[in-house]
DOKOL-958366 format. One record per residue (C-alpha): residue number from 1; x, y, z; residue in one letter. Coordinates in steps of 0.02 Angstrom, whole numbers. Last residue first. Layout:
N
k,px,py,pz,r
NUM,X,Y,Z,A
...
# end
This chain:
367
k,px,py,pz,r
367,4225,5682,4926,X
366,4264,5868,4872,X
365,4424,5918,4963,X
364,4413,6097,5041,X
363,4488,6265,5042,X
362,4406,6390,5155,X
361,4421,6570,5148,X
360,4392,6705,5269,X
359,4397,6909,5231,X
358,4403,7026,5351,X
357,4355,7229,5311,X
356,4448,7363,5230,X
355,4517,7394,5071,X
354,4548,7287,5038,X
353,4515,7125,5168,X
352,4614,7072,5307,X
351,4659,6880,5321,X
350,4600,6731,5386,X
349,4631,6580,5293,X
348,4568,6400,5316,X
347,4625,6237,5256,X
346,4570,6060,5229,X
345,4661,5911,5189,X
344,4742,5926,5342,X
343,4628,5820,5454,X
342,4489,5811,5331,X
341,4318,5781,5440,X
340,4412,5816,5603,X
339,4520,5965,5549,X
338,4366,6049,5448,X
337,4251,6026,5650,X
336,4428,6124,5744,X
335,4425,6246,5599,X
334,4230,6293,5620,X
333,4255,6272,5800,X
332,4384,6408,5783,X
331,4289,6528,5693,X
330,4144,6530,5796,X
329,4242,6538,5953,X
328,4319,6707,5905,X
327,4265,6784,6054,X
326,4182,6933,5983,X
325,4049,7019,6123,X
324,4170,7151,6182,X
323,4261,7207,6028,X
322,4442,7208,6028,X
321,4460,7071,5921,X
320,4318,7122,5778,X
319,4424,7287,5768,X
318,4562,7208,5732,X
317,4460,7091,5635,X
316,4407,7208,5506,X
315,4286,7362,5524,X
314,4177,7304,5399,X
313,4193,7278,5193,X
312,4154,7107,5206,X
311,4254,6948,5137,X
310,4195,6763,5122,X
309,4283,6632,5000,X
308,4239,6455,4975,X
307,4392,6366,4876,X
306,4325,6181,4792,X
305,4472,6045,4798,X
304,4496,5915,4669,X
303,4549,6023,4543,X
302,4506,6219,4586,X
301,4311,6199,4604,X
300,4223,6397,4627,X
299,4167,6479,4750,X
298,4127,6662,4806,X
297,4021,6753,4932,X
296,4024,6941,4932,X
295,3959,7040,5088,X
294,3955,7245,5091,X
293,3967,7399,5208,X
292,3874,7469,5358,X
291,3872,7637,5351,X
290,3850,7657,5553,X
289,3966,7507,5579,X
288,3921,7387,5704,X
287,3831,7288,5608,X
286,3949,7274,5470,X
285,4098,7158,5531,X
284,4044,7083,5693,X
283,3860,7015,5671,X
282,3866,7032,5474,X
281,4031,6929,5447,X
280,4017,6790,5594,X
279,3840,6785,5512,X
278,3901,6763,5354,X
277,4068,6647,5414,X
276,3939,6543,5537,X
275,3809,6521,5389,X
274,3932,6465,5249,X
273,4005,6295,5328,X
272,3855,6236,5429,X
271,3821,6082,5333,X
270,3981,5996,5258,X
269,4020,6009,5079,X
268,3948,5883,4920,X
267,3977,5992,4769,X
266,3831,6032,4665,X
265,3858,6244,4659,X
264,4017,6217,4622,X
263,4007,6159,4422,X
262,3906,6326,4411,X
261,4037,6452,4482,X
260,3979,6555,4606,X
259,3989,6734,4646,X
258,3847,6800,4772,X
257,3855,6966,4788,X
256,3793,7082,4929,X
255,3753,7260,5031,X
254,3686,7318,5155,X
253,3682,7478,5254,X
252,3546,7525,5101,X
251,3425,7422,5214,X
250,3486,7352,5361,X
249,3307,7249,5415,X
248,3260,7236,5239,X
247,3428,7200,5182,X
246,3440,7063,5321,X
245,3282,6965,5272,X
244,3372,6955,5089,X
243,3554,6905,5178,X
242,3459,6758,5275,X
241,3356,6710,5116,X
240,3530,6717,4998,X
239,3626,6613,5141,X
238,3492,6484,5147,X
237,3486,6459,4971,X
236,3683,6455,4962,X
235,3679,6324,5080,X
234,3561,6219,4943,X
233,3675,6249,4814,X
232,3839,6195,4916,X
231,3749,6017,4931,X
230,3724,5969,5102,X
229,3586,5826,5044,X
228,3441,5863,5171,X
227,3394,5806,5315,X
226,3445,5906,5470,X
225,3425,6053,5348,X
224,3255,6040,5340,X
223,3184,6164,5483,X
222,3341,6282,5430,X
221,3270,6296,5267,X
220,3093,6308,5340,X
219,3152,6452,5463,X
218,3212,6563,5325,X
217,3067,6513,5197,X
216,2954,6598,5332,X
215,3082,6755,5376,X
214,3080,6789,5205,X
213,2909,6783,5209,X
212,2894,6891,5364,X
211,3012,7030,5284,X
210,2893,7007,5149,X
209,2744,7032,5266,X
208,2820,7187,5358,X
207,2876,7280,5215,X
206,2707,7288,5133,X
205,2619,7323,5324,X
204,2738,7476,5327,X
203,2683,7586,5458,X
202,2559,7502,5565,X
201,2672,7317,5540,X
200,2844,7380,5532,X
199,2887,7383,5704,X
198,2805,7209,5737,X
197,2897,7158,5602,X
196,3073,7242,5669,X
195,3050,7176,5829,X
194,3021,6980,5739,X
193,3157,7028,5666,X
192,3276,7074,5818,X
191,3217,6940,5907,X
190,3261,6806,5777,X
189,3440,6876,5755,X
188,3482,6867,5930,X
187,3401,6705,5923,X
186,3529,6635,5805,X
185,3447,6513,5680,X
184,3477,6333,5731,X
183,3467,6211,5582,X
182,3640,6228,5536,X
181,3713,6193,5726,X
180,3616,6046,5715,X
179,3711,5981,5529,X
178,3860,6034,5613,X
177,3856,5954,5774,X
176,3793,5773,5667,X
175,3950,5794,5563,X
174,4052,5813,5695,X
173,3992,5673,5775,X
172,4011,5563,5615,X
171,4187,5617,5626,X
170,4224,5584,5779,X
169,4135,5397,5773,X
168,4248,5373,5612,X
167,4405,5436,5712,X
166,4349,5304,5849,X
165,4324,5167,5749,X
164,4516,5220,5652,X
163,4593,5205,5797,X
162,4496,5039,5860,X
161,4557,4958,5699,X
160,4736,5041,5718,X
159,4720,4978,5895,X
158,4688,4798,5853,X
157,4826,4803,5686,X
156,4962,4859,5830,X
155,4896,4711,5964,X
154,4923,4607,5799,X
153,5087,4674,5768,X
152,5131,4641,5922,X
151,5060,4461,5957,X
150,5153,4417,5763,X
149,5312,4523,5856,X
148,5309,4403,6008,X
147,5293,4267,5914,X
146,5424,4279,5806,X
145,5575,4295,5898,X
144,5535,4135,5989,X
143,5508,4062,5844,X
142,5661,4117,5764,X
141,5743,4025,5899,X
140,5655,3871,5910,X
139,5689,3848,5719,X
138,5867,3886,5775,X
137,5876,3763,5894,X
136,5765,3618,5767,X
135,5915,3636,5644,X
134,6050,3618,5761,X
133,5970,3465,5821,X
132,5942,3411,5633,X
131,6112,3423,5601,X
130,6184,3337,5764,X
129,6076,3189,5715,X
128,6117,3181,5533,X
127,6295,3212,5583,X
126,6270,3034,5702,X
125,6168,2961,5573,X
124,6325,2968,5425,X
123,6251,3045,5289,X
122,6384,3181,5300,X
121,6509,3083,5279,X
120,6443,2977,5136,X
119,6378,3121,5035,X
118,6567,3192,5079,X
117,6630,3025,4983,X
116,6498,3012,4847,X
115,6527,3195,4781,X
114,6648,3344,4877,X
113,6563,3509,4849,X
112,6415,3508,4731,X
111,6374,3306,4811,X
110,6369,3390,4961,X
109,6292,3534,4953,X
108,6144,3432,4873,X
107,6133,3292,5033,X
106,6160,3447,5158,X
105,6015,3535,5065,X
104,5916,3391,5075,X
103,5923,3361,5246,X
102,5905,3557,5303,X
101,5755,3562,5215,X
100,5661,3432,5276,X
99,5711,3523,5444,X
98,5682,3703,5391,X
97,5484,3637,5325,X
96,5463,3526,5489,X
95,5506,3667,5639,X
94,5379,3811,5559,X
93,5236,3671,5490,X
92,5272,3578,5669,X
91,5264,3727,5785,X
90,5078,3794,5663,X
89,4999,3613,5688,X
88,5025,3639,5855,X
87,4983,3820,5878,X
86,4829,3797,5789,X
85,4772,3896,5614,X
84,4771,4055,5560,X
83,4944,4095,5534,X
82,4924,3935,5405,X
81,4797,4016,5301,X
80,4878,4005,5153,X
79,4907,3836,5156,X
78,4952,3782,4972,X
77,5012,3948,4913,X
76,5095,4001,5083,X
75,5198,3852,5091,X
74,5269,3863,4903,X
73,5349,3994,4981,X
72,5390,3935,5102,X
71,5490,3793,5033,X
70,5542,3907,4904,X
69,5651,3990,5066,X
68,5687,3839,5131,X
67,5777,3773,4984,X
66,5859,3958,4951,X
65,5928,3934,5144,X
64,5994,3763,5128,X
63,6082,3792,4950,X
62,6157,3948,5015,X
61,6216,3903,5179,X
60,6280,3754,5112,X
59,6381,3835,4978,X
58,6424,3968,5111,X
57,6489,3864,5242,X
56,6600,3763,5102,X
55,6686,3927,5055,X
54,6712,3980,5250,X
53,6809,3834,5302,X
52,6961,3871,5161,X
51,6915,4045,5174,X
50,6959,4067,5362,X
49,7100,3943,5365,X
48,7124,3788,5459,X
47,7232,3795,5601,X
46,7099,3888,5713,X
45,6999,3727,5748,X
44,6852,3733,5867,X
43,6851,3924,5865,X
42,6881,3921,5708,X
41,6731,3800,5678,X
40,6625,3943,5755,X
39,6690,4081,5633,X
38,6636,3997,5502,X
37,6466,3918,5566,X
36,6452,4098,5603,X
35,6494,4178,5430,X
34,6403,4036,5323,X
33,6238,4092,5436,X
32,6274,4286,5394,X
31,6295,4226,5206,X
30,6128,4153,5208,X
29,6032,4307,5280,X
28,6114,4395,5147,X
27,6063,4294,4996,X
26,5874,4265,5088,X
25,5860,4478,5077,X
24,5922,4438,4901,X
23,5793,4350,4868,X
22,5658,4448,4948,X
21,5714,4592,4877,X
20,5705,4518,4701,X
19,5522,4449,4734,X
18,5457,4636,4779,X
17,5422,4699,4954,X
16,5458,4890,4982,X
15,5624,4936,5042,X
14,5647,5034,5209,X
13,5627,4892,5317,X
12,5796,4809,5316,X
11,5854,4962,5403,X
10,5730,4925,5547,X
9,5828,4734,5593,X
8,5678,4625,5615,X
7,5630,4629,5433,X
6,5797,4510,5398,X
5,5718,4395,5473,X
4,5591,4397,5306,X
3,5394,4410,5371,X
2,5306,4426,5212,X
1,5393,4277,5147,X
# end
């Protein structure tokens, strides 16, 4: 009964499947039959009256259409895999169950309505014949109805399958893009250490080897990232060791705080979702500012989301918009890579800091 005629007509639609819809789905169904056959023997006959022709239509409509419907039912427990099988053995199962049904409902109508001499009447093998005529049209009927929408629904279920392939593929893409994206270290930013080393080396050979260590567990980090679990601890490791090489390169220009709670720090997020929003924050927010200013990174699990959170104390984003090298791409493949893993699950903000600066956060589901 998963497929009730009534389920053709949209409205009919709207309620979710449940034995008592069902039956009274059937009730209605039969009373629209008892309504025809009605109005058809007027047609045939308008002396009689409606309710005199329409109270024997509906007892037979009734018993008939309950019979077939446990008929069906019953069906589907001892072949359940009848949709499955041939389309001969499937035209006989769909035109023998009404017919069989059909017969005996006339024969219990019947005797409910008139006894032994209606039986008698409607025994007769001429109404027999007529009967099951009428009952192998509409068979042929809802067959033809049927088919097409099992062949629809099936070309629906085929593209669902290859919607959802494709979304997985996406997904798995993205995933892969972000995962390279966090083992590439900027070269910009490479350069310029290495410049400031070689700098450093004559006058500051102290400064010079730790800002080469840092730069050492840097490049290791990103070297295993491509592996690793993307656990929000281990991103945070990165982030510390790219903020520590930068306070030796910016010095007092520099500042930051990392504020995490410890139930976060084990949460399963995406690769790549820190580093573009610290260096999106040091490249454009504090760089170019003579005093430079200060990073803090917070997180902490708010149900079953976690909230990231990245603000500086720069120049803002107006001031990130109207200079030459931002283009705001960073940001927005960020966003475009959350909306493919999450859809809407995920959100980001972007909003001015206080009392000055940018400030991005990040709401995501964990799992």
């Amino acid at each position: 009964m998963g497929n009730h005629p009534l389920l053709v007509i949209p409205l009919f639609r709207r309620w979710p499947r449940s034995v008592a819809r069902d039956l009274t789905y059937t009730f209605i169904w039969n009373c629209l039959f008892a309504l025809a056959f009605t109005l058809m023997g007027l047609l045939f006959d308008s002396r009689a009256g409606f309710f005199q022709m329409f109270w024997p239509n509906m007892v037979f409509a009734q018993v008939i259409g309950y019979l077939i419907h446990m008929a069906f039912v019953a069906g589907a427990r001892v072949l359940p895999d009848i949709n499955r099988r041939g389309p001969a053995l499937r035209t006989a199962y769909y035109a023998g169950v009404p017919l069989l049904c059909v017969l005996a409902g006339m024969w219990i109508a019947s005797e409910i309505i008139g006894g032994g001499n209606m039986r008698h009447w409607i025994m007769q093998p001429r109404n027999v014949t007529v009967m099951s005529g009428v009952s192998l049209l509409i068979s042929c009927v809802m067959l033809m109805i049927y088919i097409p929408r099992e062949r629809a629904a099936r070309a629906e279920a085929a593209m669902a399958l290859e919607t959802a392939r494709v979304a997985a593929a996406e997904r798995e893409t993205t995933l892969a893009q972000m995962k390279l994206l966090e083992a590439q270290v900027e070269p910009h930013f490479l350069y310029n250490t290495l410049a400031h080393v070689d700098s450093l080396i004559e006058s500051d050979s102290r400064a010079a080897r730790s800002m080469l260590e840092r730069l050492i567990a840097l490049l290791r980090a990103t070297a295993t990232a491509a592996t690793d679990t993307a656990t929000l601890s281990r991103q945070l490791e990165w982030t510390r060791t790219y903020l520590e090489l930068l306070q030796l390169r910016m010095g007092a220009r520099l500042t930051w705080t990392i504020d995490v709670d410890a139930e976060a720090r084990d949460t399963i997020v995406p690769p790549a979702i820190l580093q573009p929003l610290v260096e999106n924050a040091v490249k454009h927010g504090l760089e170019p500012r003579l005093a430079g200013g200060a990073i803090t990174i917070s997180a902490h699990r708010a149900g079953a989301s976690i909230e990231l959170c990245v603000a500086d104390t720069g120049g803002g984003f107006r001031a990130t918009r109207a200079a030459a090298d931002s283009t705001g791409i960073g940001l927005a493949n960020l966003r475009a890579r959350l909306f493919t893993l999450y859809g809407e699950r995920a959100q980001m903000t972007i909003a001015d800091n206080t009392p000055s600066g940018a400030r991005v956060a990040l709401s995501l589901p964990i799992g």
